[in-house]
C-alpha positions, -999 to 999 in steps of 0.1 A, spaced: 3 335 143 0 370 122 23 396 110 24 434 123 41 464 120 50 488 145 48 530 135 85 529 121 71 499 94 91 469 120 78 439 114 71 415 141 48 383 154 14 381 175 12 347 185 -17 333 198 -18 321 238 18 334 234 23 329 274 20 290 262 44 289 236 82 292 228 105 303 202 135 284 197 166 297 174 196 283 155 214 254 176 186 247 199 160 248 170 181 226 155 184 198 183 144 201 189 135 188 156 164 164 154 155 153 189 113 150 179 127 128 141 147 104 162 114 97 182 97 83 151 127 70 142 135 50 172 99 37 172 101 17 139 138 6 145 129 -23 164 104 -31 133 133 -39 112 137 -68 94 123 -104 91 123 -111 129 116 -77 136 84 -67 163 56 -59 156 37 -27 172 -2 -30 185 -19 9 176 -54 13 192 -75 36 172 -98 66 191 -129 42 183 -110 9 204 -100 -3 171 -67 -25 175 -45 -30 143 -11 -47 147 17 -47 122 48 -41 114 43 -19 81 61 13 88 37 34 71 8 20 86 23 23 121 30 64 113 1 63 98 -21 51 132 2 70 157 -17 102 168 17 126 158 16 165 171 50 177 165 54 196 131 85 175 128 74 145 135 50 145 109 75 146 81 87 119 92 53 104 91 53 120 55 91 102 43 72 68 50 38 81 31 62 91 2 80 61 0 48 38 2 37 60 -28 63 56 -50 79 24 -43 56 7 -17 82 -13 0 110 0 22 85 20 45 102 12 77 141 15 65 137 50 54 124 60 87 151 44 98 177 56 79 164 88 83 172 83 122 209 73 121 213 95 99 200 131 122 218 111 148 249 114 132 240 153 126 234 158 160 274 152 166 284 166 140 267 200 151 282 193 186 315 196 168 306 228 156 300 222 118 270 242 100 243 225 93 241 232 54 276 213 54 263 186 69 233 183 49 259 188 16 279 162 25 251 135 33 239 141 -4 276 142 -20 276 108 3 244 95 -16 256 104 -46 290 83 -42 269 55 -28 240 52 -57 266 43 -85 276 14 -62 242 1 -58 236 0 -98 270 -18 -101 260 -51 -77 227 -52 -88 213 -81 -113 190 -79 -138 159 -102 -139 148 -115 -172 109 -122 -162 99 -133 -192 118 -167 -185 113 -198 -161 139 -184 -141 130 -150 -142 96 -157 -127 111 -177 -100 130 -146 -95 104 -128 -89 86 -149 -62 118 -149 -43 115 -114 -43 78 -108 -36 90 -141 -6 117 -114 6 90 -88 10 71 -115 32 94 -130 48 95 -96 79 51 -100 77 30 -119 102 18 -142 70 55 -155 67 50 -191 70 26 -187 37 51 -165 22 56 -192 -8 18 -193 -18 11 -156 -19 42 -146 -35 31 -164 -63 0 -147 -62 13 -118 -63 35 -123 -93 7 -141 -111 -16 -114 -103 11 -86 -114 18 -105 -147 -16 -110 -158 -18 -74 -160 10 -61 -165 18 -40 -203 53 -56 -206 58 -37 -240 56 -7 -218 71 -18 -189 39 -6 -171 20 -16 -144 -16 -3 -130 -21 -19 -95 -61 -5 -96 -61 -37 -119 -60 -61 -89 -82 -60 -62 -75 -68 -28 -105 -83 -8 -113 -108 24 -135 -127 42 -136 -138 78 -136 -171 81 -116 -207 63 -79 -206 63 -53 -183 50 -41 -213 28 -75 -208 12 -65 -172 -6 -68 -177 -40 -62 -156 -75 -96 -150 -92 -88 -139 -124 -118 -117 -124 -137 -93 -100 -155 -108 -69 -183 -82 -50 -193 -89 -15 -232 -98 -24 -254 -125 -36 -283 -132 -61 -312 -112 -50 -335 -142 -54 -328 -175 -29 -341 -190 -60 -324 -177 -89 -294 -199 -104 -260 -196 -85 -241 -196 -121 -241 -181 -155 -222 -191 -183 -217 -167 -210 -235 -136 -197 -246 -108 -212 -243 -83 -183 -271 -50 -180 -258 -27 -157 -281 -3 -141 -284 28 -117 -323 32 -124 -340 16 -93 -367 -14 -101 -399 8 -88 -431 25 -102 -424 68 -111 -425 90 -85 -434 128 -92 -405 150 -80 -428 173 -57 -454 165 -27 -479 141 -42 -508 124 -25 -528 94 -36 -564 85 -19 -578 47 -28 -618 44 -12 -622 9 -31 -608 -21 -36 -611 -19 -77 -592 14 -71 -564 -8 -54 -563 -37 -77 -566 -10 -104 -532 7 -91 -516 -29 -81 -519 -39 -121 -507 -7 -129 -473 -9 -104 -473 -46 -122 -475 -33 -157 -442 -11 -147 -427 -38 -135 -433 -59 -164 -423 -36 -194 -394 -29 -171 -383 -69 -175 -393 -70 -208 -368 -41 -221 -342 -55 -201 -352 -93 -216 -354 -79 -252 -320 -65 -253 -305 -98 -246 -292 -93 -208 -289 -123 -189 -279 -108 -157 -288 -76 -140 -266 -57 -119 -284 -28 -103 -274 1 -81 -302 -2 -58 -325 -23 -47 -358 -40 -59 -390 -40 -51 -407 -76 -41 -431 -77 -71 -403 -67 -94 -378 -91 -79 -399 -115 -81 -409 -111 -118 -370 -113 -126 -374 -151 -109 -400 -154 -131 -383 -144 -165 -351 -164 -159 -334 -128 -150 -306 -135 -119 -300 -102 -105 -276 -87 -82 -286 -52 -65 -273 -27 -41 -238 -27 -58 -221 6 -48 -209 31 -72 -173 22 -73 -183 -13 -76 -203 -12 -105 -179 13 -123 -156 -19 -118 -175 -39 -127 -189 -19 -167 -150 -13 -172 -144 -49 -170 -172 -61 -185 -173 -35 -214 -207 -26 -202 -224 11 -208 -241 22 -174 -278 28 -183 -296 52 -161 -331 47 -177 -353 16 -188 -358 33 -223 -324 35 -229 -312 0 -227 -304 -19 -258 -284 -49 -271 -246 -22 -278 -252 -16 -241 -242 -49 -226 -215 -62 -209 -201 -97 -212 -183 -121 -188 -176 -156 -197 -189 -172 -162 -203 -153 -131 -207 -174 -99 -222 -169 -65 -199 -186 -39 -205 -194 0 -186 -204 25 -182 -204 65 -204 -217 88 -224 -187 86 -233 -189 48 -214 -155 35 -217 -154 -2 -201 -133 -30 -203 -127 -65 -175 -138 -92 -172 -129 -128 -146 -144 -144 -130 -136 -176 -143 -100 -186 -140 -92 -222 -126 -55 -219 -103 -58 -187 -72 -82 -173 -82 -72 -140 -82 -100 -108 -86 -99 -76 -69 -120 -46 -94 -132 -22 -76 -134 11 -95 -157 38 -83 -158 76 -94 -165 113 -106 -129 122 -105 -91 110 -69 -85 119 -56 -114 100 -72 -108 71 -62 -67 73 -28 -75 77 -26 -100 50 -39 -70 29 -9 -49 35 13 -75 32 1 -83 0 -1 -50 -11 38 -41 -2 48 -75 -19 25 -66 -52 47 -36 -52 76 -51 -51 68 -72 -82 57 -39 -101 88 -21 -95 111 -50 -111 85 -52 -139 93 -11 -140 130 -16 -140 145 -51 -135 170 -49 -115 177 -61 -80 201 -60 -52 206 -82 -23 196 -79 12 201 -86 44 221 -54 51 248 -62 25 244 -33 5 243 -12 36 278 -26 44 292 -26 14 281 16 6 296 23 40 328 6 36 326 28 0 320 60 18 342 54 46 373 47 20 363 80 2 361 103 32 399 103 35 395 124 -4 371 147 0 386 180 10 367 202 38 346 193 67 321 175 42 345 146 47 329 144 81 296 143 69 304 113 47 317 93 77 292 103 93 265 90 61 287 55 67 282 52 102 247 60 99 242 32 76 263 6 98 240 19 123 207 5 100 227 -32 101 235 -30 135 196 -26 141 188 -57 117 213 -78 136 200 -70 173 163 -72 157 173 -106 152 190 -117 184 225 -116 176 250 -91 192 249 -65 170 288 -47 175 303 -84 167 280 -93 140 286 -60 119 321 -57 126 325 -96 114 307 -89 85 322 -59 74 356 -72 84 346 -107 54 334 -84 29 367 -66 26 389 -95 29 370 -117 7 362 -92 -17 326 -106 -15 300 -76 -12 273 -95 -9 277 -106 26 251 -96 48 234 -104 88 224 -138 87 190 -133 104 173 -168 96 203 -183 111 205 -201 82 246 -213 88 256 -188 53 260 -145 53 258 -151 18 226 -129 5 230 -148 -30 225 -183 -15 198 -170 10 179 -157 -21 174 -125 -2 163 -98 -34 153 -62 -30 145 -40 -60 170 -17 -71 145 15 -72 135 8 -37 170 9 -25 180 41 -41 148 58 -32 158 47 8 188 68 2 179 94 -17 146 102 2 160 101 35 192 126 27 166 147 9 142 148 43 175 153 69 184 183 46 149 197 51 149 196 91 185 203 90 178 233 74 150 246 99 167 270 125 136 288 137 107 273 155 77 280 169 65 256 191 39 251 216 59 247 253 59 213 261 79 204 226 110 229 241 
């Protein structure tokens, strides 16, 4: 598409295969991109909640990924539409920020352009609309602060606070019937190094990593950094106490000249004269990295035979082809200086670990590397194990959304109770105030409360129960009890009670939901003129 002007200084379009392409305007604009949001939106509805479905995406390679992570689902799907794709982008922003809540965004974000889509049929503008949904989310979010609860983690009870939590996150994941283990992973993992002074935490800390192969009930916390390779010598010892690391990105081999060189042996004292001489280069290269007190070697590349074998020979277990990011890891935890020449090495250089292992497992023999206990860093890594590639890749996400879970409530401590309740009890809220609000933005607010009994209704039918009855029950207990934290009993546990179903969401993760989704239905609300190819008409 480009700009022109006609002789009188007109502007107007050139669009490219124009005869293939159509302009939409105001109304029907409008209803094309809330029409192409719901799409997305309806896609990860059925996703919702702990007995929510999960989707099977199949990559342009044959690659198959199932989950029921809303951001990796958007991320998979093979979107077009303009508008579609920021909706793909709410879910990227709110696995960004908060990392949990992926799919009830999206969601949200649905019900709410549904309730638009009526209100426009009514005949109110869109900028109303889109005012009152955020004069709605603005009554709502003071509501949300009031029920939540504040965690102290530093406490006994605090940290078993904070597993429920991290269990809540689980509880919707394929890994669910191991959800007690691996929250307490997580919240180990999160507390070991988290800055609680600052109320800070930096999730590059812990590493997420797998192998194929064992059970899932073999994950484990290494408080440490574990590298998928072994000793570079079948001989070399498979432990090291107390080692003095020399980390290197200068390869074990003889000089080479930098341009075209040729080198002609006629003798064999010619070749034993250059095979000492590639020895002698091997040697003083052990002996510098022997003098400066090294224990270990970890090398960016590899090594030669002759000078992999002299390491055997000089007590020197080595680990090579280590990949850049990996051995960055591994001199920030270690405290190690990356040495890119033999001459440079010396003693200030090194990095120490208390205890670096070389595990293997399976019943092919896969090994890895462990250091343990790194003087300059609290960083860890959770080693998931599982049947096959999928497993293991969805434990990863899983993990991931439930260390972010923990983070945020080490960020700000409060949390708020599932299960819907807080949905109910902000709608009953905003349906009580609509009757105040002068204007047709009093519309827009019912609307932003039937939008959210919209969310519960799709928790309730995700979970098999009929979802008209179920919300219309619960909301009907809230107000008469004056209990709001009744929510959907999806466990079927015999109790709507969220506080004695130890269902916990954080606080920021709830008010990002809202605000994020009013902020992105504002944005398409406010689009009016399209230019799309045909088939999106």
């Amino acid at each position: 598409m480009s700009l022109a002007f006609d002789e009188y200084g007109r502007p107007f379009i050139i669009i490219q295969e124009q005869e293939k392409k159509h302009r939409l305007k105001g109304i029907d604009a409008l209803k094309a991109n809330i029409a192409a949001a719901r799409s997305i939106a309806r896609t990860l509805r059925t996703s919702l909640g702990p007995k929510g479905m999960d989707k099977m995406l199949q990559s342009p390679d044959g690659d198959i990924t199932v989950t029921n992570d809303g951001a990796t689902i958007l991320q998979e799907m093979d979107v077009e539409n303009q508008i579609a794709k920021l909706m793909v982008e709410l879910s990227k922003s709110q696995d960004d920020e908060i990392g949990d809540g992926t799919t009830g965004v999206v969601v949200l974000a649905g019900a709410l352009l549904e309730q638009a889509e009526k209100l426009l049929d009514k005949g109110i503008h869109p900028t109303r609309i889109a005012e009152g949904f955020e004069r709605a989310a603005d009554l709502v979010v003071p509501l949300l602060r009031k029920l939540s609860t504040p965690l102290d983690y530093s406490s006994a009870n605090g940290y078993e606070e904070l597993v429920k939590t991290a269990m809540t996150s689980l509880n919707s994941k394929i890994v669910n019937r191991m959800k007690r283990p691996l929250a307490e992973i997580c919240v180990k993992a999160v507390l070991s190094v988290a800055d609680l002074d600052r109320k800070d935490v930096n999730l590059d800390h812990i590493k997420l990593d797998g192998k194929v192969g064992g059970k899932m009930e073999e994950t484990a916390l290494v408080n440490g950094i574990v590298i998928d390779k072994d000793f570079s010598h079948p001989q070399m010892p498979r432990v090291v106490e107390d080692a003095k690391v020399c980390v290197l990105t200068c390869p074990f081999e003889p000089p080479k000249p930098k341009t075209k060189h040729k080198l002609d042996i006629n003798t064999v004292d010619q070749y034993k004269e250059m095979q000492e001489l590639e020895r002698k280069y091997f040697t003083d290269m052990v002996k510098a990295v022997k003098d400066s007190g090294a224990n270990l070697v970890v090398c960016q590349w590899g090594f030669d035979d002759e000078a992999n074998h002299l390491l055997y020979k000089h007590e020197l277990p080595s680990i090579r082809w280590v990949g850049g990011s990996e051995i960055e890891l591994i001199a920030m935890a270690t405290g190690a200086r990356i040495v890119p020449r033999f001459e440079e090495i010396s003693k200030d250089k090194l990095g120490s670990a208390k205890s670096v292992r070389e595990l293997s497992f399976g019943t092919t023999r896969d090994h890895v590397i462990v250091l343990e206990d790194c003087a300059f860093s609290k960083s860890v890594t959770i080693f998931v194990r599982g049947g096959n590639k999928m497993i293991i890749e969805e434990a990863k996400r899983s993990i991931h959304d439930a260390l972010c879970v923990v983070r945020n409530l080490i960020r700000d401590n409060r949390i708020v109770y599932g299960g819907g309740s807080i949905e109910i009890a902000c709608s009953n809220l905003a349906s009580e105030t609509a009757d105040q609000i002068p204007g047709v933005e009093q519309y827009a607010v019912r609307s932003f409360s039937a939008a959210l009994d919209n969310v519960v209704m799709a928790l309730a039918e995700n979970s098999g129960l009929s979802p008209i009855e179920t919300l219309a029950n619960v909301k009907s207990r809230q107000i008469k009890e004056n209990n709001q934290y009744l929510g959907i009993d999806c466990m079927e546990t015999g109790t709507n009670d969220m506080r004695e179903q130890n269902v916990y969401e954080a606080l920021a993760s709830k008010i990002q939901q809202f605000q994020h989704a009013t902020q992105m239905v504002k944005m398409i609300l406010k689009i009016d003129d399209t230019i799309a190819p045909a088939e999106y008409e």
